[in-house]
N, C-alpha and C positions, 0 to 999 in steps of 0.2 A: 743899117740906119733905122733909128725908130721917131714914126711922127706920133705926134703928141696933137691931139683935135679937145682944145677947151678953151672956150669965148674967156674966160677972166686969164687977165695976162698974169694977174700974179702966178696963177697954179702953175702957168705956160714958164714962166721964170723960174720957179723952184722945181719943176721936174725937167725941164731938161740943163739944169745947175748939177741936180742929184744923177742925171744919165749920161751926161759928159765928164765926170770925175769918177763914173765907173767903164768910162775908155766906150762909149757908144757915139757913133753920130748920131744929131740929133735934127728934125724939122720939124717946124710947128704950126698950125693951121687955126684959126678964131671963129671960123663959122662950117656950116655943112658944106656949102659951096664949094670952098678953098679946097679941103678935105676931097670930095669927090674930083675936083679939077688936077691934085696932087697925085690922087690914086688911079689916074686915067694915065697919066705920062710915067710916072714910079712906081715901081715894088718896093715897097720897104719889107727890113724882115719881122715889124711886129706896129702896131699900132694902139696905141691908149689913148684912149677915148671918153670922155666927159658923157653922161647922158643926157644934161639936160642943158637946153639953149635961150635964147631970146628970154632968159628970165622966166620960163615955165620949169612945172617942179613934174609933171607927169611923168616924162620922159619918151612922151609918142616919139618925136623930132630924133630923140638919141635911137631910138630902136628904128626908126626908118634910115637914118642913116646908117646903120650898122648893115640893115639889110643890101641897102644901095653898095655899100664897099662890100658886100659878098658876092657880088653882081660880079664888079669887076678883080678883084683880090680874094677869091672865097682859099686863096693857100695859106693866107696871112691873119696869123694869129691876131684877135682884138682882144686888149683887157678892158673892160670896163670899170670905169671910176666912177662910185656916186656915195652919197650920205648914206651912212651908218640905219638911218629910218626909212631907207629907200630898195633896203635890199630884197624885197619881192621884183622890184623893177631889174635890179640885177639877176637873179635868177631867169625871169620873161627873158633877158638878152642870150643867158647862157642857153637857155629851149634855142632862141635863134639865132644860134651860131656862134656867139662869142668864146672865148678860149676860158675865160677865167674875171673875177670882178675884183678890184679891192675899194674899200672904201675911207672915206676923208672924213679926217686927218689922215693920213696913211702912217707906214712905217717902211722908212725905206731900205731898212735889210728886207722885210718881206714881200716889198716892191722888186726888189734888184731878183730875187730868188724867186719868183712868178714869173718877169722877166728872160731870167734867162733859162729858166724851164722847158715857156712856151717855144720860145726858139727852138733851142734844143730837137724836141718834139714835135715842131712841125718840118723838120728835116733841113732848115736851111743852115743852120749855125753850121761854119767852115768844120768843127770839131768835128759833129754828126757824118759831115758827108766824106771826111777823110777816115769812112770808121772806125772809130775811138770805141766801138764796146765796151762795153765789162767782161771782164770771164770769171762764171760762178765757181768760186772754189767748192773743191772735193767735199763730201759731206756726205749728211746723212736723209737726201733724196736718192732712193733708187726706184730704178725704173729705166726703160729705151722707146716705149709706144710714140707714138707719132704726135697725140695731146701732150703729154706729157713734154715733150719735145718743146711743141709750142710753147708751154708754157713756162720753158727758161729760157727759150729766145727772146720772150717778150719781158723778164726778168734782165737778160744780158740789155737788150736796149734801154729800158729806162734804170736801171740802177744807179747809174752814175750823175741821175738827173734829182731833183729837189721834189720833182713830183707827189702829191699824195698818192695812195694809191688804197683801190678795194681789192681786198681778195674774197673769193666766194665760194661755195662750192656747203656738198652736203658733211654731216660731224664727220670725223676719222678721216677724212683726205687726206691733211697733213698743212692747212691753210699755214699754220705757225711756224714750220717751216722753209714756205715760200717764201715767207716775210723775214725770215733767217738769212735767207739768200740775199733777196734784195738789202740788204743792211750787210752782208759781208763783202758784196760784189760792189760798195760804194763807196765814195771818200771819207764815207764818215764810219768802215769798219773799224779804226781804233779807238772808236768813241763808244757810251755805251748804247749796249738794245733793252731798251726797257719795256717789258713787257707788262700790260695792263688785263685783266679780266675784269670787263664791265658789267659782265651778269652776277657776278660776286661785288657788286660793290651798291650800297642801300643810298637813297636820295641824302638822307642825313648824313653821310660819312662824306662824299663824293667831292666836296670840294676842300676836306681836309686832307683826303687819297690825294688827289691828283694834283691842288696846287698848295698845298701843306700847310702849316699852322703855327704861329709862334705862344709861347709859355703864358697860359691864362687867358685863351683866345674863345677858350668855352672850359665849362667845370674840369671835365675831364684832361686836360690841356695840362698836364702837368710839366711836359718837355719842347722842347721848339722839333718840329719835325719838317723833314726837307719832302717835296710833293715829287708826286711821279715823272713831271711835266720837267723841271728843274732838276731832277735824275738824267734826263736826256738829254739836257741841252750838250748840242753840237753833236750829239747822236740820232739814233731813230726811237720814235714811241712805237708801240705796238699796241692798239686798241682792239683786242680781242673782242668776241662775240657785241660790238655795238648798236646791233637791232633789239639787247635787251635793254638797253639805258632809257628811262622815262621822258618826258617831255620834259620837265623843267631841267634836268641834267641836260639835256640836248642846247638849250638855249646856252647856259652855260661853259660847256662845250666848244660850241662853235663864235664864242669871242676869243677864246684863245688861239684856235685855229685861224681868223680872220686874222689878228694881227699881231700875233707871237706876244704878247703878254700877258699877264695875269696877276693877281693879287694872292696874296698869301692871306690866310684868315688873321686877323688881329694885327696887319700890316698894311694898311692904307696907302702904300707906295707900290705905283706899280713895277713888274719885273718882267725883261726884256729876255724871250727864251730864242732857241736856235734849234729846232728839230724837225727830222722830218715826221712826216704821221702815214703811217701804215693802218688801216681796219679791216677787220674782217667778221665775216656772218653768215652762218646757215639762214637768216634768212632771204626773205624777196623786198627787201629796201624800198623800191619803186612801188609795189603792191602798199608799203607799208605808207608812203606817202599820199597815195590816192587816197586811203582808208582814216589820213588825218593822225595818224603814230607816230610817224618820224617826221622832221622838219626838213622838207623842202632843201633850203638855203644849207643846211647841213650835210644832206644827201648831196650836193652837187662838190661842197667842198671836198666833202670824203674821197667822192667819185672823180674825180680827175683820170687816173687811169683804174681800168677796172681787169681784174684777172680773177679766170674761170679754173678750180681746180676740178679737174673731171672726178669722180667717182670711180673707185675699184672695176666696179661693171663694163666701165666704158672703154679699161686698159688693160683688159683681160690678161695681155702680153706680158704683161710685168708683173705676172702672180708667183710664177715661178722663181725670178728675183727676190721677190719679196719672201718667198715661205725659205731661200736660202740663207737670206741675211737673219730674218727671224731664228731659225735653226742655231748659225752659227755665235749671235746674240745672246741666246739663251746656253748654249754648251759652257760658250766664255764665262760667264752669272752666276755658274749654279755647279763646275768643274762636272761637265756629263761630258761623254767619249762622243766623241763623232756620230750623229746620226744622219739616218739615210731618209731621205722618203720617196717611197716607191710611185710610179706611173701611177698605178688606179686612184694613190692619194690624190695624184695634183688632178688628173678628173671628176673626182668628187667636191674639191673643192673650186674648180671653173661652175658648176653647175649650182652653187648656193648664192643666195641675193645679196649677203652679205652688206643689209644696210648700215651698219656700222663703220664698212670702207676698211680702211689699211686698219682699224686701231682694233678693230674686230678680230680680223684676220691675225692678226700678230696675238691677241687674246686667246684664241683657238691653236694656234700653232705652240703656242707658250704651255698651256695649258694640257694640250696630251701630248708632249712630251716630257713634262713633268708624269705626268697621273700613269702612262702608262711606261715609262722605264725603257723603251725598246730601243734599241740602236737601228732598228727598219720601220718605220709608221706607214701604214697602210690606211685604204680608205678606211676598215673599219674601226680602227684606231681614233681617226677623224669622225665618224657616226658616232661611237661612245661617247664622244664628249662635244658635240654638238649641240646648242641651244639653239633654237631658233626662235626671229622675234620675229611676232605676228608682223608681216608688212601687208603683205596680199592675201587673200584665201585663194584665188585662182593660182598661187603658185604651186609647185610640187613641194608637199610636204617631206620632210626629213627626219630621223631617229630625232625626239625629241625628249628628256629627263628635266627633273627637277635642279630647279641651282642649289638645292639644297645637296643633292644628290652628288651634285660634280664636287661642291664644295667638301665635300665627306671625303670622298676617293681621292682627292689631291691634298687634301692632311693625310690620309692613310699613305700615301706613297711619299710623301715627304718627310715620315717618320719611318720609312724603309730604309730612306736615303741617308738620313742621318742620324739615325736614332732619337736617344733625348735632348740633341742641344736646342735648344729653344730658341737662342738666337738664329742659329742659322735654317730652322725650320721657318719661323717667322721671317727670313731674308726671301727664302726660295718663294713663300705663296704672295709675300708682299702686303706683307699685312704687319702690325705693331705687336711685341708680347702680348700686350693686353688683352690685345683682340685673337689673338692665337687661344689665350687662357682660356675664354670666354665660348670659343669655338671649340675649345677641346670636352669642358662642360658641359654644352648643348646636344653633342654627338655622343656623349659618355664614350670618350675615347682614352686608353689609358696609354701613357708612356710607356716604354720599354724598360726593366730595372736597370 
């Protein structure tokens, strides 16, 4: 049962019209009093909440009330409802304790899908407690550490939920992944995953990107194009690294997010999207808000649930997994026989910082067994082609060369491996003809006849 707490009857009439024809019981309360006197004898399983009463627009009266029902209900999710120019006062609610805010006029697909979210996720929904998990399909996470663990248990519980969600963690974790999971372990795996990079995308492109543009909407505009946002509907977006996106992107942004629509550029009508949102970012979000960079009101939508990907360092245990999938990875890529790598290698490589994470590790691994040819790699195998990036000086230093250096020795052996075909030289180092040409040039290295 969900009570509804707002003095104008009209709103009290049209949400629980809109919450009884999506099969909810509904009760409705007009002032603080009724509201508290309701929540002293009832548990409901969620509450929406009006902030402002007696005809004041502040909002004290709605955040004292919020508090007083966490007094006696602090299990029971509150959404907060207030105007569109009000939303710092929602934020204030979400600091104390509220679940989530939408704002009026609302949209009641993204009303119904907050709603049944928070339920969901504060554990009372019948589904939740008869548990209904997810289970992440097979993929391409590997790893058994103990974090690592957690962090597709907490994948398995909310995937199946509408939730947004942050993933965090430092570059090369594997954040895009996580967020792979979460969208295939959900009702909306047959839908698509569209993936966004926000640090690749300039103020001026950003709302042709994202919610697209139709034919002579600006010079360039020669074709109608369909936006990122509208790619996803009834799937997941993926908003990669968006601690780089600027302020005025951010505003932007977070209308969409608040109420699932958007405008197309040279289209004046708005359109009605259905997706979930996923983001992720090396950086400190919270840091970035005190410091006045990121908006508030958008950090809290993003952040709904938040997921921590640990660092390489932190899952020691799953290096050895990792240097075997790499291996067999690259045997598969490149037609190489079976290699081995020996004891003293996976010790040398537990004891590097490896701030680059899995994407490093896999770089290193990739890289001398290409360059050095062997079917056994040993630690010194791994020394020769070591780079290391200044993080610490207090750490232990490691054989360190030039990338010019490494770059030279992995053409050289990849014109062992295949002599002159160019394409499949240029397959093995991953790089374009072009830039093979260009590289053979620079090294005055000559083909084989």
């Amino acid at each position: 049962m969900i009570l509804i707490c707002d003095d104008d009857a009209t709103v009290r009439t049209s949400l629980t019209l809109v919450l009884k024809r999506a099969g909810y019981a509904v009760e409705a309360a007009s002032t603080p009093r009724e509201v508290i006197g309701f929540v002293r004898q009832n548990c409901p399983e969620l509450i929406l909440m009006d902030m402002n009463y007696s005809n004041t627009t502040t909002g004290e009266e709605g955040l004292q009330l919020l508090a007083e029902v966490r007094v006696f209900r602090p299990e029971v999710p509150v959404i907060l409802i207030t105007a569109w120019g009000s939303i710092d006062l929602a934020v204030r609610g979400i600091k104390a304790g509220a679940f989530d805010f939408v704002t009026k006029p609302w949209n009641n697909l993204m009303l119904l899908h907050t709603i049944r979210t928070a339920i969901e996720l504060s554990g009372q929904g019948q589904e939740i407690k008869k548990g209904s998990t997810a289970i992440i399909p097979q993929g391409r996470i590997i790893g058994r550490s103990p974090l690592l663990m957690q962090v597709l248990e907490t994948v398995n519980r909310i995937a199946h939920t509408h939730a947004s969600v942050l993933i965090t963690g430092e570059s090369g974790t594997g954040k895009e992944l996580i967020a792979e999971a979460i969208h295939e372990a959900s009702q909306r795996r047959e839908k698509p995953f569209v993936k966004v990079n926000l640090g690749g995308i300039s103020q001026s492109l950003f709302e042709s990107e994202m919610f697209g543009h139709r034919q002579g909407a600006f010079t360039d505009a020669r074709h109608d194009r369909v936006g990122r946002f509208e790619m996803a509907h009834k799937g997941t977006i993926f908003l990669d690294e968006i601690g780089e996106l600027d302020l005025v992107c951010q505003v932007k942004l977070l209308r969409v997010l608040q109420d699932q629509t958007f405008e197309v550029l040279g289209d004046s009508r708005p359109r009605q999207v259905d997706t979930r949102i996923i983001s992720a970012t090396n950086r400190n979000l919270a840091e970035m808000v005190t410091r006045g960079t990121f908006r508030e009101d958008l950090f809290y939508r993003v952040n709904l649930i938040s997921i921590r990907v640990p660092a390489l360092r932190e899952r020691l245990d799953d290096l050895p997994l990792l240097v075997e999938h790499f291996v067999r990875q690259q045997a598969r890529q490149n037609g190489i026989d079976e290699v081995e790598i020996a004891p003293d290698a996976y010790t040398f490589l537990r004891k590097l910082p490896f701030p680059g994470n899995i994407r490093e590790l896999k770089n290193l691994v990739d890289r001398t067994i290409l360059v050095s040819g062997k079917k056994r790699i040993t630690e010194q195998d791994f020394k020769d082609q070591y780079v290391e990036i200044p993080v610490n000086p207090e750490r232990e230093q490691y054989s360190v060369q030039s990338l010019e250096r490494v770059e030279r020795n992995m053409i050289r052996k990849a014109i062992e491996l295949y002599g002159s075909n160019l394409s499949k030289i240029a397959t093995a180092l991953g790089v374009s003809r072009q830039t093979l040409y260009r590289r053979l040039e620079k090294y005055d290295i000559k083909l084989p006849e």
